[in-house]
C-alpha positions, -999 to +999 in steps of 0.1 A: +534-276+304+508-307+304+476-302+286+445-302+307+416-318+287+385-320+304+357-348+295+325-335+298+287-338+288+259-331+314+245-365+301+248-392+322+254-424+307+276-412+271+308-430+286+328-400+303+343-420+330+352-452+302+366-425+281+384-409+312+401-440+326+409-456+292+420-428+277+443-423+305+458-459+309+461-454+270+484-423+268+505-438+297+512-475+282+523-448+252+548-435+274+529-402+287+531-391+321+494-389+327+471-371+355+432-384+357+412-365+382+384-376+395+355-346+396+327-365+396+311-373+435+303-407+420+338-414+423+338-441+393+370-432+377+385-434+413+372-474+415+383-480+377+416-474+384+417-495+412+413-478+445+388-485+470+365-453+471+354-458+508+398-457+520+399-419+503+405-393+532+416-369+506+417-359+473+394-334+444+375-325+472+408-315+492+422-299+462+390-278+459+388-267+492+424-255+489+430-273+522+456-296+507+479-290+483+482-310+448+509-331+458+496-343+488+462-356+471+478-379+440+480-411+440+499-436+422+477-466+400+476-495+387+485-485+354+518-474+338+527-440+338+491-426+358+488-407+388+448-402+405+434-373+422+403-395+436+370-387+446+347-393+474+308-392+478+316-362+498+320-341+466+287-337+465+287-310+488+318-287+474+288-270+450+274-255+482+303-246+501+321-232+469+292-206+466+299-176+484+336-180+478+351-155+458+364-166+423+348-199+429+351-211+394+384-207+391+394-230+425+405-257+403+426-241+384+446-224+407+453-256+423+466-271+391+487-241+384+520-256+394+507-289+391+499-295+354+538-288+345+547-326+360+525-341+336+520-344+297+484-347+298+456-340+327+426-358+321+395-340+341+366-367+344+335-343+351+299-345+369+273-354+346+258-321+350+270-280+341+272-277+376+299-252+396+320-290+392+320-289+356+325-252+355+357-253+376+369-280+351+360-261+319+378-232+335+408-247+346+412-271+307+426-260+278+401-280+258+373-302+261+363-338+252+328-347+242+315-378+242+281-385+219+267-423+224+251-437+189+218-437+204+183-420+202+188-388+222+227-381+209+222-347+204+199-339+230+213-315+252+244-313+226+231-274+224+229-267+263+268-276+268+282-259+238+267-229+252+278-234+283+318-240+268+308-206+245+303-190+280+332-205+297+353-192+265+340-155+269+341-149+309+363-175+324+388-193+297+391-175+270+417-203+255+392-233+258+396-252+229+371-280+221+394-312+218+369-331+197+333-350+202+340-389+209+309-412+194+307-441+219+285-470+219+287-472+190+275-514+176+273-515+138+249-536+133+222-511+144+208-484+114+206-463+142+242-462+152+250-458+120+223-424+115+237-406+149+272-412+132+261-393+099+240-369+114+270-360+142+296-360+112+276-337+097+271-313+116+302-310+131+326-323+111+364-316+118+352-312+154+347-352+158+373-373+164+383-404+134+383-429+160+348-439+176+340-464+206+324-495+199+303-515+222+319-538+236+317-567+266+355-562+282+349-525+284+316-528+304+338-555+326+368-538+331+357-514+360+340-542+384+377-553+385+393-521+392+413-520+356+413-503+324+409-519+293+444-518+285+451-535+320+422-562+320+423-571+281+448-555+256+438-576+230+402-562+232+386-544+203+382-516+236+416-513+242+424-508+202+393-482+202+413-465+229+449-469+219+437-456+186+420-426+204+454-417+225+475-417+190+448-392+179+453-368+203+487-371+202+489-368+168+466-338+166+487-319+193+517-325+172+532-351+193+549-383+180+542-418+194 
């Protein structure tokens, strides 16, 4: 059975989608068979990886709906080993039409009951928000990823979402696990940086990951070209952030590169 890990933060801004699309390109030039899907109505992970956002007739929002089954919403990319459930602006309005349904939270992971089984890992990029989105995804994962950018307001908020996973844990998902916290944006030349790493560290210790994102040029460029990091620059120090990131994760679920 594939692990569902969900990458959330109701910040906007931390690097979710980076994270999402890297991360994915990174497991699968590792050799894992790797979902990314796309719950975010901004659709970024769905142009990162290469496809044109206004072509998608069907996808999350499909999957959601439960007009379409999973295998008829995947698509293949441009990187090794990843398939795409995209997104389309029109995920904006799932939130409204998912209210009076019954069980509404847990529409995602129905979907992705037989799906997750094809797949070693399924990466969930999420809204920047706690929204009914974001709930579905923290309901249907067995764990979370949080990423924390080295900057002023790191922890802001930090509060709200752990709550909101705590709640997730005792009514919906009793198994959700919290994968880690990711520091991103990280430039080491800034005392700040440096204090949000300490302070995070700090207080949450084991729960942050080794590996931390730095700033970097090729990962801010990557997207505008439809690639991942791995894809656009593998010699980058973003692609080692990330490749370093996947072994991680692999490593900490007992798996062997």
């Amino acid at each position: 059975m594939g692990k569902i890990i969900a990458i959330a933060n109701q910040k906007g801004g931390v690097g979710k989608t980076t994270t999402s699309v890297n991360l994915a390109a990174s497991l699968g030039v590792l050799e894992k068979k790797v979902l990314l899907i796309d719950a975010d109505p901004q659709a970024n992970a769905t142009s990162g990886l290469g496809v044109d956002v206004e072509s998608v007739e069907k996808g999350t929002y499909q999957l959601l709906e439960h007009t379409m089954g999973p295998e008829e919403v995947v698509v293949k990319t441009n990187s090794p080993n990843v398939d795409l459930i995209p997104a389309h602006i029109d995920l904006v309005a799932i939130e409204i039409e998912l209210v009076d349904k019954d069980r509404r939270e847990y529409m995602l992971k129905q979907a992705l009951s037989d799906l997750a089984s094809q797949y070693d890992y399924v990466l969930i990029d999420c809204a920047p928000s706690l929204g009914l989105l974001t709930l579905n995804a923290l309901t249907a994962a067995d764990s979370v990823m949080i990423p924390i950018q080295c900057e002023y307001f790191a922890l802001e908020g930090l509060g709200k979402l752990l709550n909101t996973v705590k709640s997730v844990q005792k009514i919906h998902n009793n198994n959700l696990d919290i994968e880690g916290m990711l520091l991103t944006m990280y430039d080491s030349r800034l005392r700040l940086s440096n204090q949000v790493v300490e302070e995070v560290r700090k207080h949450f210790a084991e729960m942050v990951f080794d590996t931390i994102i730095q700033r970097n040029v090729k990962l801010s460029e990557a997207p505008s070209y439809g690639e991942s990091i791995i894809k656009y620059d593998a010699s980058s120090k973003g692609a080692a952030n990330y490749l370093n990131l996947a072994n991680e994760i692999l490593n900490k679920n007992k798996e062997k590169v």
